[in-house]
C-alpha positions in Angstrom: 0.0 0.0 0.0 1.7 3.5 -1.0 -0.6 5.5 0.9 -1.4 4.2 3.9 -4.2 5.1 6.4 -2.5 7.3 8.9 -5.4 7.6 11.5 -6.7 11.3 10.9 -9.5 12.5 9.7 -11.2 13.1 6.4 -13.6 15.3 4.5 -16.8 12.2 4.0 -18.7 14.8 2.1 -17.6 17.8 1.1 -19.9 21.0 0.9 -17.4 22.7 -1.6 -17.5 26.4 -2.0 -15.2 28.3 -4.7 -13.5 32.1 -4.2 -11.7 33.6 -6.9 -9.8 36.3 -6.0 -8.2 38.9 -8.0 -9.7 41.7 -10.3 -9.8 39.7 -13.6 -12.9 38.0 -12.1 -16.7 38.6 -11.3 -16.9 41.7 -13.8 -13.7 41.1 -15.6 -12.4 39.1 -18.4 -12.5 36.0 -16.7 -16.0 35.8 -15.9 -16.6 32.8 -18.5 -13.5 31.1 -17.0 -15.5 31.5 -13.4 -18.2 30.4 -14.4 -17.1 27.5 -16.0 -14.7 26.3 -13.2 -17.8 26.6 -11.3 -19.8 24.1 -13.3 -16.6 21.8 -13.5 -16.6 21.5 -9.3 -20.6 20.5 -9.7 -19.9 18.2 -12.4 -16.6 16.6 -10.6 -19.0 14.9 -7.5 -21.3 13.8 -9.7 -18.6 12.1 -12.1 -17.4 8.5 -11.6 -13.9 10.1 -10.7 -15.5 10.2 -7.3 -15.6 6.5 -7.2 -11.9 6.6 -7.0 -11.5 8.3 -3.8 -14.6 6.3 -2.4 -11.9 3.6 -1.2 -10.6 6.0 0.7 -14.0 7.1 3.0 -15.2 9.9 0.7 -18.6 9.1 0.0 -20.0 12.0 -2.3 -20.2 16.1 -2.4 -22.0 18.8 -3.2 -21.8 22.5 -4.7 -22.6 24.4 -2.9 -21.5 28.3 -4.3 -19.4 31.1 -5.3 -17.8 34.3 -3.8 -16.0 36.8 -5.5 -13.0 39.1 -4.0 -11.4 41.4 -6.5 -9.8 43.8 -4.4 -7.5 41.2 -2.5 -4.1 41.9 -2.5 -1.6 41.3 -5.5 0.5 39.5 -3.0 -0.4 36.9 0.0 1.2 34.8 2.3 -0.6 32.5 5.0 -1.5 34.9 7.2 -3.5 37.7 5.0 -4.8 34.3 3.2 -6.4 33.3 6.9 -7.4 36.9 7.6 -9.5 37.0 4.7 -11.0 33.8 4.8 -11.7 34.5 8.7 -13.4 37.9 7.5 -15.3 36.0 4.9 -16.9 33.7 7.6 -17.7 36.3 9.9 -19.4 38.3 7.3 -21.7 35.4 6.4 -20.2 35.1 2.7 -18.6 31.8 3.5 -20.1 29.1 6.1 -18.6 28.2 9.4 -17.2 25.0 9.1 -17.1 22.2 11.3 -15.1 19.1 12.8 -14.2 16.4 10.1 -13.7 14.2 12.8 -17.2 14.3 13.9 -19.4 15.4 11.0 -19.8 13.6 8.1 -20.2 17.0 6.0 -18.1 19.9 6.1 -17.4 23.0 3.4 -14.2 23.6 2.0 -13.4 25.9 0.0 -11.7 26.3 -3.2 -9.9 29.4 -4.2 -8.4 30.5 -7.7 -6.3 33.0 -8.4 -5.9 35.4 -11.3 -3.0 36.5 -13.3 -2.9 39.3 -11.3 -2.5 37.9 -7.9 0.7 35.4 -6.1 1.2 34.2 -3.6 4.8 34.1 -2.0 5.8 33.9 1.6 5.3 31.6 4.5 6.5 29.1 2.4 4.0 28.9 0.1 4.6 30.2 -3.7 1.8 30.3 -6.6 0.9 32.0 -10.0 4.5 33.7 -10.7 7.5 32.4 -12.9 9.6 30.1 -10.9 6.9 29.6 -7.8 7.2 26.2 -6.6 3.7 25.2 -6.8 0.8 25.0 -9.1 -1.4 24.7 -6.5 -1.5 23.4 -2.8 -4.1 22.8 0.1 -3.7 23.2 4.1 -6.1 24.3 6.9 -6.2 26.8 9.9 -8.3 26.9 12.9 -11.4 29.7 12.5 -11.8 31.7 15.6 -14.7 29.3 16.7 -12.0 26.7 16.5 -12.6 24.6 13.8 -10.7 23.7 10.8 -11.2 26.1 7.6 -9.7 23.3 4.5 -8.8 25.6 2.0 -7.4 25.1 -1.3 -5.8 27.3 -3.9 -5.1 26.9 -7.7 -3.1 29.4 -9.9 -4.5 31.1 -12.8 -3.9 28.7 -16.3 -6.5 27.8 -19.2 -9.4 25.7 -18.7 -7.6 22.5 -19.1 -4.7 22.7 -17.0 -6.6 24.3 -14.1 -8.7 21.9 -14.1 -6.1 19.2 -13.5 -4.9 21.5 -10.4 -8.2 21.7 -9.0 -9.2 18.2 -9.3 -5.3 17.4 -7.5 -6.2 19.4 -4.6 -9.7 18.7 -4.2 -8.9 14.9 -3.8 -6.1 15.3 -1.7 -7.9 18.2 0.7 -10.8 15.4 0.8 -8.1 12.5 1.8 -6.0 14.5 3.8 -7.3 17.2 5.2 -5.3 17.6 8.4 -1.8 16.1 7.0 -2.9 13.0 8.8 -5.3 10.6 7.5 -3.9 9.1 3.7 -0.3 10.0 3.8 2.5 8.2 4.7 4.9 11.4 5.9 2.5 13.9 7.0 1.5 15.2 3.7 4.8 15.4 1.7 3.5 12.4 -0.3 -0.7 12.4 -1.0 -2.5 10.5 -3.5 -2.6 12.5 -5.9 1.3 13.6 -5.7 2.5 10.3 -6.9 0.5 10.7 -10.5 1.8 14.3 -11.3 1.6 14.3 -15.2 -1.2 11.9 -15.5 -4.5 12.9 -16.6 -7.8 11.4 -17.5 -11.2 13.0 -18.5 -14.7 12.7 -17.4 -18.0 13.8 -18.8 -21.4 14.8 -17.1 -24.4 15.8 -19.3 -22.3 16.3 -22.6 -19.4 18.5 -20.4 -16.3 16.8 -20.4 -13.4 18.2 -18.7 -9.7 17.2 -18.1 -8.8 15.6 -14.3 -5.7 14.3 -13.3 -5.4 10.9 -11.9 -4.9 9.7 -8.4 -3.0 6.6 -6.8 -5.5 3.3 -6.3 -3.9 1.8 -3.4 -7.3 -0.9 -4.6 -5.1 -1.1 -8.3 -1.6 0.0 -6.9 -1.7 2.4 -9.9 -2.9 5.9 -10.9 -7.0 6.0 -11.8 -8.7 8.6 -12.7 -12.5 7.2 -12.8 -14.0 3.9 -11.9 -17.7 2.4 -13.1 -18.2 1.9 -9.7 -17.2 3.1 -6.2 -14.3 0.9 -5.2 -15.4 -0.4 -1.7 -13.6 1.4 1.2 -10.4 0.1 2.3 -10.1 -1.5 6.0 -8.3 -0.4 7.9 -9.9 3.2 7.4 -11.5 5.8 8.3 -15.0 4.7 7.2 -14.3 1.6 10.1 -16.8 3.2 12.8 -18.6 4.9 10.5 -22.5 4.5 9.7 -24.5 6.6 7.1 -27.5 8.0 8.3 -30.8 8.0 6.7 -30.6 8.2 2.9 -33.2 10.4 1.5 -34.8 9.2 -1.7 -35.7 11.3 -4.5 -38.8 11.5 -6.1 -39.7 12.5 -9.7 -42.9 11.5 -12.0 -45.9 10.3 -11.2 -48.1 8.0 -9.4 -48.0 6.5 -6.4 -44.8 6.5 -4.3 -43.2 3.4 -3.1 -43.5 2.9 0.8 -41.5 4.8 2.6 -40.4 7.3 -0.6 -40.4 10.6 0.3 -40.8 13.7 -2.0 -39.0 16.4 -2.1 -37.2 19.3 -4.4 -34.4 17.4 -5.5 -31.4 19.5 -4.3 -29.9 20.3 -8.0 -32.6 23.1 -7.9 -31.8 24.7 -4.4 -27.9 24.5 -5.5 -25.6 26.2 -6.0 -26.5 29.4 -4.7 -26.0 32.8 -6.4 -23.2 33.9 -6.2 -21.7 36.6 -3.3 -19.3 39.7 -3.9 -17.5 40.8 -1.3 -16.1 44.2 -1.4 -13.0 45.4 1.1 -15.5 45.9 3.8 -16.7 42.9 3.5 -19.8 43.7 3.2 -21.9 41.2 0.5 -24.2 41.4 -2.2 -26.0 39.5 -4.1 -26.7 40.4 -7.9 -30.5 41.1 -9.0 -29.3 39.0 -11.8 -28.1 36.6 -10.1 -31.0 36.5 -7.6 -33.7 36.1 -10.9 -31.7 33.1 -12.1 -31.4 31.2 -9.4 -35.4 31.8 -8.7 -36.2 30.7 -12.2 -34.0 27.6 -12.0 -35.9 26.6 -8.4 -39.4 27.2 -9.3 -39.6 26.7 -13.7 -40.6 24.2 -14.3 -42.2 23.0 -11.0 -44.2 19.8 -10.8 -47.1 19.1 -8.5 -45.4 15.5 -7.1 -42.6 18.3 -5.8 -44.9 19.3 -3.3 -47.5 16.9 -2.5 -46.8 13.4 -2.3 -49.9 12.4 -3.4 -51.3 14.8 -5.1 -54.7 13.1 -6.2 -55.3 12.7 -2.3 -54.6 16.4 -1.6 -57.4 16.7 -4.4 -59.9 14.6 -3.0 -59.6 16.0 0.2 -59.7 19.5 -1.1 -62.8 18.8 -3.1 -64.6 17.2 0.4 -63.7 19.8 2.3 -65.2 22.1 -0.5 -68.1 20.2 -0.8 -69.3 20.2 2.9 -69.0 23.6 3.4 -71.0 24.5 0.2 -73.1 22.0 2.5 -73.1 24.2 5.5 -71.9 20.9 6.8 -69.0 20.8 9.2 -65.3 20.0 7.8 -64.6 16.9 8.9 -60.7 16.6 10.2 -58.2 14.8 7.8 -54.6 13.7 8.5 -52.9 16.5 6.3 -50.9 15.6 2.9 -47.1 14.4 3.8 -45.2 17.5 2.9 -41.9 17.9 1.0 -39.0 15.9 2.5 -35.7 17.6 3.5 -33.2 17.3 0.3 -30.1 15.4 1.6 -26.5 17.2 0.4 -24.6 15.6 -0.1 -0.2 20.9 -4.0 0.5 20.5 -6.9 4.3 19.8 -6.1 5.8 21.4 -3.3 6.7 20.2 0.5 2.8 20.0 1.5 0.6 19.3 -1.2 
């Protein structure tokens, strides 16, 4: 086994946010970029490259949103990086997270630079000639005292960023804490061993280029898998049981015992997107806001809120019907209502 289990804890299911930071964004040139970087993290959980990293606990994701920081400055280290992020969370624009060793789902974020903005100091270099990294991920304790996992990328096309991102997602997954899937404390992750290998993967025509991760199932670099490759014992998932799975329900009918119906959570995310200006105050665009309504509510089925919709409609017409009586309404047990959705470096000391 290359990558041992180390005992630490993992990210089961991430709740993945993105930042991108730098003026070239939100209303720059690179709003196309964004927003397809955007739809690459949504379509990366729902790919079969997830069924990799299921042998090693991770056992989906979701995403979840956007922010947008243009004024940061051109240069960071660590400590502005944490200051920031900490200024995000207490401004709302990014969500507390919590304990990976306790919760099953956490968010994380994901932040890409532009061309405009490095990083360089604290021993971290990105997005300049001769930085060490393409990319890297760590952690810092919030001022509630849990981990923030954070993640950044440098600024390349489509492709290649892609490739970074999908590195340090799986490894900020596996590895969060430096002490979980490593076998020296993060110097050596799973998806530092297939530097230079790449794969693709498609989701509703979009395909996209990943980079492949070590299998310690195949002892070799895999990018997807058909199916998820069963978790490796010993592991983190050892003392681990999944709650209650929520089932989705679309079309029509009656619904199998026990089905419950609900909007299906591809509608309520991802959110719009924030902007946060240097006061960190945050705004949402009307835009942005009239999207994301349209996409929840057009086009919105009846089985999406009633479970049973022809019983809602015999009871409605009863109820109708003795009042035009002057009768009294007699009591029903009231229509099931919705269900709750369910959510679900790149080379360089510490990747």
């Amino acid at each position: 086994m290359l990558v041992p289990y180390s005992g630490g804890p993992i990210v089961r299911c991430p709740l993945i946010h993105t930042s991108f930071w730098g003026p070239a964004w939100g209303d720059g040139p690179h709003t196309n970029l964004s927003n397809q970087l955007n739809q690459f993290n949504q379509d990366f959980v729902a790919s079969n490259a997830m069924n990799v990293i299921h042998q090693y606990g991770i056992t989906g994701g979701v995403f979840e949103g956007a922010t947008y920081l243009s004024w940061v400055p051109s240069v960071l280290d660590p400590g502005s990086i944490q200051s920031i992020i900490q200024s995000c969370i207490n401004a709302n624009a990014i969500p507390e997270p919590g304990n990976p060793a306790t919760d099953s789902t956490i968010p994380i974020l994901i932040v890409y630079l532009d061309e405009n903005t490095i990083i360089d100091g604290g021993g971290r270099s990105v997005n300049f000639p001769g930085a060490v990294d393409y990319g890297y991920h760590d952690s810092f304790n919030t001022t509630a005292g849990h981990p923030l996992i954070y993640a950044f990328t440098g600024y390349f096309d489509v492709n290649f960023t892609t490739v970074v991102s999908s590195h340090e997602f799986c490894e900020m997954v596996t590895d969060p804490l430096y002490n979980a899937w490593t076998p020296d404390g993060g110097f050596n992750e799973i998806g530092d061993y297939c530097e230079g290998t790449s794969d693709t993967i498609s989701v509703s025509g979009r395909t996209w280029t990943i980079q492949k991760v070590w299998s310690d199932v195949d002892n070799s670099c895999r990018g997807t898998a058909p199916n998820p490759i069963p978790p490796i014992t010993p592991g983190p998932m050892g003392g681990f049981q999944l709650g209650a799975q929520v089932i989705e329900s679309r079309g029509r009918g009656p619904r199998p015992s026990g089905q419950v119906s609900h909007l299906p959570f591809d509608r309520l995310l991802p959110l719009p997107p924030k902007h946060v200006d240097q006061s960190f105050n945050v705004t949402t665009r009307e835009e942005d806001q009239n999207r994301y309504l349209n996409r929840l509510f057009h086009p919105l089925r009846h089985e999406h809120l009633f479970p049973d919709f022809p019983r809602f409609l015999r009871e409605a017409a009863d109820f109708v019907e003795r009042r035009s009586k002057g009768a009294p309404a007699t009591p029903h047990p009231p229509a099931s209502g919705p269900g709750t959705p369910t959510r679900g470096s790149v080379r360089g000391p510490r990747t």
